[in-house]
C-alpha positions as CSV (number, residue, x, y, z in Angstrom):
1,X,22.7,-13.7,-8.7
2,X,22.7,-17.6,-8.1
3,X,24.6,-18.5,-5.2
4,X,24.6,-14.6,-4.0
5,X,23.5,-13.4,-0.4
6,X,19.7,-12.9,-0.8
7,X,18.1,-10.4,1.3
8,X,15.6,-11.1,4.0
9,X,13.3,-9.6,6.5
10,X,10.7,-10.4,9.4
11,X,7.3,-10.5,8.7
12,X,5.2,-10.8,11.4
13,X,1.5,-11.3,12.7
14,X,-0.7,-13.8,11.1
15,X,-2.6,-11.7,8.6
16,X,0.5,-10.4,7.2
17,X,2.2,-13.9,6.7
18,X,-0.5,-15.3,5.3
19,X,-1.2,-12.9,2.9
20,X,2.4,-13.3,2.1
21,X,2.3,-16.7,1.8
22,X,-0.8,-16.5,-0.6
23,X,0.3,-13.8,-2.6
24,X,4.0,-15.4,-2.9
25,X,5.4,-12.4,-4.5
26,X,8.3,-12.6,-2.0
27,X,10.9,-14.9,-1.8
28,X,9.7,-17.4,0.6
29,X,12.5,-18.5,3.0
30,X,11.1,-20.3,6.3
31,X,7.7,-19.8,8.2
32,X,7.8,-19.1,12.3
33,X,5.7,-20.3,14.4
34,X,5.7,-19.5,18.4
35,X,6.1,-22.2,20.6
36,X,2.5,-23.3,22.1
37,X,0.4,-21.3,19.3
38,X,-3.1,-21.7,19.7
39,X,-3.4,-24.2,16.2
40,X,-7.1,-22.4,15.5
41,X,-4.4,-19.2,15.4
42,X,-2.3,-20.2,13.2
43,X,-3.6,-23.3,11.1
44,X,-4.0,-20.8,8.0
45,X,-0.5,-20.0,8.0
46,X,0.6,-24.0,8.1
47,X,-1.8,-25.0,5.5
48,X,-0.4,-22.4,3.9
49,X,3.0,-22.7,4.3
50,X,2.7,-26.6,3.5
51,X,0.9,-25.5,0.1
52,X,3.9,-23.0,-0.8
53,X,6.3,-25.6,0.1
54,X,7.7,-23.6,3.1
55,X,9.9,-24.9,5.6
56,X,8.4,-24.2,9.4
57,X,9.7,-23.6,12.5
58,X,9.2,-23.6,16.3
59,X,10.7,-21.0,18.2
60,X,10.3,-20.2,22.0
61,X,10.3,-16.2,23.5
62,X,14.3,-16.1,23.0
63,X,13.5,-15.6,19.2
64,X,11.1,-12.6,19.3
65,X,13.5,-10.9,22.3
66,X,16.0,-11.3,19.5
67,X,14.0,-10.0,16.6
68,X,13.1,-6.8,18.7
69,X,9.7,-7.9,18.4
70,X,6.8,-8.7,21.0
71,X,6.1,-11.9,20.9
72,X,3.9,-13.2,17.8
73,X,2.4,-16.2,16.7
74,X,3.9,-16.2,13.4
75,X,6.3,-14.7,11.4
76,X,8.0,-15.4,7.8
77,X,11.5,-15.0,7.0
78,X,11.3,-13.7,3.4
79,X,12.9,-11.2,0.7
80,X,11.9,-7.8,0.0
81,X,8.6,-6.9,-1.7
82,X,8.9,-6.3,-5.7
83,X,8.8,-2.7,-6.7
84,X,8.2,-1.8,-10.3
85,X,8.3,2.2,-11.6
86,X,5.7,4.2,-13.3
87,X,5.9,2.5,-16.5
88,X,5.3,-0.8,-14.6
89,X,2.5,0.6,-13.5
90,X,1.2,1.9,-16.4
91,X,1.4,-1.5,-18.0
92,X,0.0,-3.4,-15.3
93,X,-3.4,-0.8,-15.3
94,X,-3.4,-1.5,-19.5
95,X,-3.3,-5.6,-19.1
96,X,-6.4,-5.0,-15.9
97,X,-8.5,-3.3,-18.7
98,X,-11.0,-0.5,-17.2
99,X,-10.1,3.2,-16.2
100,X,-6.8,3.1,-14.1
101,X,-6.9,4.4,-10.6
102,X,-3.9,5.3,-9.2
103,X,-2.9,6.4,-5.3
104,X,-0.2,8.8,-5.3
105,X,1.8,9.4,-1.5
106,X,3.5,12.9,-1.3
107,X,6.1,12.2,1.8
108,X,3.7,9.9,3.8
109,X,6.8,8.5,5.8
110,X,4.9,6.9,8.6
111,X,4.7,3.0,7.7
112,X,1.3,3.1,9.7
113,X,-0.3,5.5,7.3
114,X,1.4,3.6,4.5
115,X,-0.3,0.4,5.8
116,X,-3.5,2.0,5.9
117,X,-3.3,3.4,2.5
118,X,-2.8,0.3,1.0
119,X,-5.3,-1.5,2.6
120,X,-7.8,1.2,1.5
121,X,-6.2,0.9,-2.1
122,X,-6.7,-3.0,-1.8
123,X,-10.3,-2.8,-1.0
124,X,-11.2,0.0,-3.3
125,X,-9.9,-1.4,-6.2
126,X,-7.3,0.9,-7.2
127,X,-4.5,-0.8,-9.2
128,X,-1.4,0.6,-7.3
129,X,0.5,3.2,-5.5
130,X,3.3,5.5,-6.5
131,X,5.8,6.4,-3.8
132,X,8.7,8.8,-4.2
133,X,12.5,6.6,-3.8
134,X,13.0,9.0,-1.4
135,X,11.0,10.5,1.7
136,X,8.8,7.8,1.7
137,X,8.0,4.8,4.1
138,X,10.0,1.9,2.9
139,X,7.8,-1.4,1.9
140,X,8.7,-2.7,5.9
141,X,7.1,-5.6,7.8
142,X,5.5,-2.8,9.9
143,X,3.7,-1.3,7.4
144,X,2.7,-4.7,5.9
145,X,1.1,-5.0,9.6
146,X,-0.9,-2.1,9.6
147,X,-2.1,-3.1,6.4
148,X,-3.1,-5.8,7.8
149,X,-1.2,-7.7,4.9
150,X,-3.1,-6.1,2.1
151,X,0.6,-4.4,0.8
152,X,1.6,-8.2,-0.2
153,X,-0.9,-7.5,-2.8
154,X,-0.6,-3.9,-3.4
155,X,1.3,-3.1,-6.8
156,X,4.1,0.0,-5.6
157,X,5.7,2.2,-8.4
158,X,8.8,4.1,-6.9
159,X,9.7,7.0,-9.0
160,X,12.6,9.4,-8.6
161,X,10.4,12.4,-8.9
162,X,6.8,12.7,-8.5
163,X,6.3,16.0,-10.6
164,X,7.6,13.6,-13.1
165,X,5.9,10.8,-12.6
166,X,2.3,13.2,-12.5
167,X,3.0,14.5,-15.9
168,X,3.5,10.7,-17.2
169,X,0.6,10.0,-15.9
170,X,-1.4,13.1,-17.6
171,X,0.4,12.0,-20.9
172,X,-1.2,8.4,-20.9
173,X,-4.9,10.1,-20.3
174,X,-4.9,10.3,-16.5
175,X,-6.3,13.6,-14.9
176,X,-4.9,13.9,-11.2
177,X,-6.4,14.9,-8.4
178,X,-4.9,16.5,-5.1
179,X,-6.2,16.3,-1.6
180,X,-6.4,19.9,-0.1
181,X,-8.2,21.6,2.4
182,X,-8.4,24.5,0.3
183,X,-9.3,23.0,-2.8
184,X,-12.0,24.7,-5.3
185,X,-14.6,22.0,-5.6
186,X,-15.4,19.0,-3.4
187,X,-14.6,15.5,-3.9
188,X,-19.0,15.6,-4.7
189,X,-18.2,17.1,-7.7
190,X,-14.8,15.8,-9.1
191,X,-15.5,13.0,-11.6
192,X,-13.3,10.0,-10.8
193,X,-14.8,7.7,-13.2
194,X,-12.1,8.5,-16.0
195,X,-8.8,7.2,-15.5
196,X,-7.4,9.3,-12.3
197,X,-4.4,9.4,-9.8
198,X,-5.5,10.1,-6.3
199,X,-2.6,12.6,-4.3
200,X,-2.6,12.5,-0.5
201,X,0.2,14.5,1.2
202,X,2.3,14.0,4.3
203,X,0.5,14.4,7.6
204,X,0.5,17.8,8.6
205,X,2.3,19.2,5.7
206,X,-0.1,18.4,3.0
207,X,1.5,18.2,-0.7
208,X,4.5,20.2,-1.9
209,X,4.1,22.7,-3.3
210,X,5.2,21.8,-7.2
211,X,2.8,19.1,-6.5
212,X,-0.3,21.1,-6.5
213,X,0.7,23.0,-9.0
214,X,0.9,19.9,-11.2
215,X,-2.5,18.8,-10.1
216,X,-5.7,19.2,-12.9
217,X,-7.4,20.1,-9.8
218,X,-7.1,20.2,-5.7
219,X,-10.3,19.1,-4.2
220,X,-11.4,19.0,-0.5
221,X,-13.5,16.9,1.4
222,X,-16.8,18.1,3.2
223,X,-16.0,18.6,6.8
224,X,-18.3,19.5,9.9
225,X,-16.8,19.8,13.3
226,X,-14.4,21.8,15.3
227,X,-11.5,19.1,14.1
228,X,-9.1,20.5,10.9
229,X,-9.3,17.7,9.0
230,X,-8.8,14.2,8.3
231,X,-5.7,12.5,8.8
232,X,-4.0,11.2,5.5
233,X,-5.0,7.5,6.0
234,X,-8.3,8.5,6.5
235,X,-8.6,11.7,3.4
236,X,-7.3,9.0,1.3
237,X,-9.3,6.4,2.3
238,X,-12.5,8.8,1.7
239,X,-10.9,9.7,-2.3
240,X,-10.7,5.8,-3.2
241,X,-14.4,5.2,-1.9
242,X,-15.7,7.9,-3.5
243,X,-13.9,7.1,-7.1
244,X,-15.1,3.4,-6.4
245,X,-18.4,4.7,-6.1
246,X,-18.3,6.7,-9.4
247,X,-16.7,3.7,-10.7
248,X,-19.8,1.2,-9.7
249,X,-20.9,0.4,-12.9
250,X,-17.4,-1.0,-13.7
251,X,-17.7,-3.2,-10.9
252,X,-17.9,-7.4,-12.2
């Protein structure tokens, strides 16, 4: 609402900023900058902020004590990221032409893991993630830090309920896929290269239960060692290599 009280929040570390600043999908308030910066360390994020047309600011180690933060050399002052739903989604995948590949997150409320998921999304070419509105690790400045900015980019579909959201998916052509120790067949001999959603579950917990049992299949990934298994940044970063893989001769 023009002339309303706009939301804002912290984003800090220079990757994350200038990812920010280059994806400008955020409303862009002010840029931070630390008092006696190295400029090599932060020159990206004033080019930057001079191309977005972003006011910048000097601050001594008063502001970070104030922010609850260590000290950094940057940090933005911005609105929330954009969230769309499943439909969103859906659209976005249809104007991107090719296959869809889609990350699902069952409970993954650690904003680290988050991070990490959607910095393997990023790179593996998948066109979003869908995220339940609740139990889920918000879209926070610390998980766009452990993704080491790549969530700036990252389309995110919230959806009220993911059982829901699955069988969407399965009505528009997608066959979904769980993550499970258990599973009948290995991630070897799953075909990915049709349009697929990718479930991880929670660390620990794996997925719910009426999750599974919504899944076309529960795969599992090859495993040596005396160690249970993968964590769920990692499990899901192996699924999204091995679809883009399968999904090679797609590549430009």
């Amino acid at each position: 609402m023009p002339g309303g009280h706009v939301t804002t929040e912290l984003v800090y570390g220079v990757h994350p900023v200038e990812e920010a600043l280059r994806a400008g999908r955020r409303k862009l308030v002010e840029v931070v900058l630390a008092k006696g910066a190295k400029e090599g360390t932060v020159a990206g994020v004033r080019y930057l902020a001079e191309k977005r047309r972003v006011p910048v600011r000097f601050v001594g180690p008063g502001f970070w004590k104030a922010a609850r933060l260590e000290r950094q050399p940057a940090a933005l002052k911005a609105g929330p990221l954009p969230e769309t739903d499943v439909e969103g989604l859906l659209q976005a995948v249809s104007r991107a032409g090719g296959p869809g590949l889609v990350l699902l997150l069952d409970r993954v409320a650690d904003p680290q893991n988050l991070g990490a998921l959607a910095r393997s999304a990023l790179c593996a070419g998948a066109h979003g993630l869908v995220l339940a509105k609740r139990r889920s690790a918000p879209l926070s400045p610390a998980a766009s830090k452990a993704s080491a900015g790549a969530l700036e980019h990252v389309l995110v579909a919230r959806a009220p309920n993911l059982v829901r959201a699955v069988e969407r998916f399965k009505e528009n052509g997608y066959w979904v896929f769980g993550a499970d120790a258990a599973g009948g067949r290995t991630i070897w001999e799953a075909d990915f290269s049709t349009p697929v959603v990718l479930c991880i579950g929670a660390e620990g917990r794996g997925l719910s239960r009426l999750l599974a049992e919504r899944c076309d299949f529960l795969v599992r990934i090859p495993q040596k060692g005396p160690v249970a298994s993968l964590n769920a940044s990692a499990a899901g970063a192996v699924l999204l290599f091995e679809a883009a893989r399968q999904r090679r001769r797609f590549a430009e």
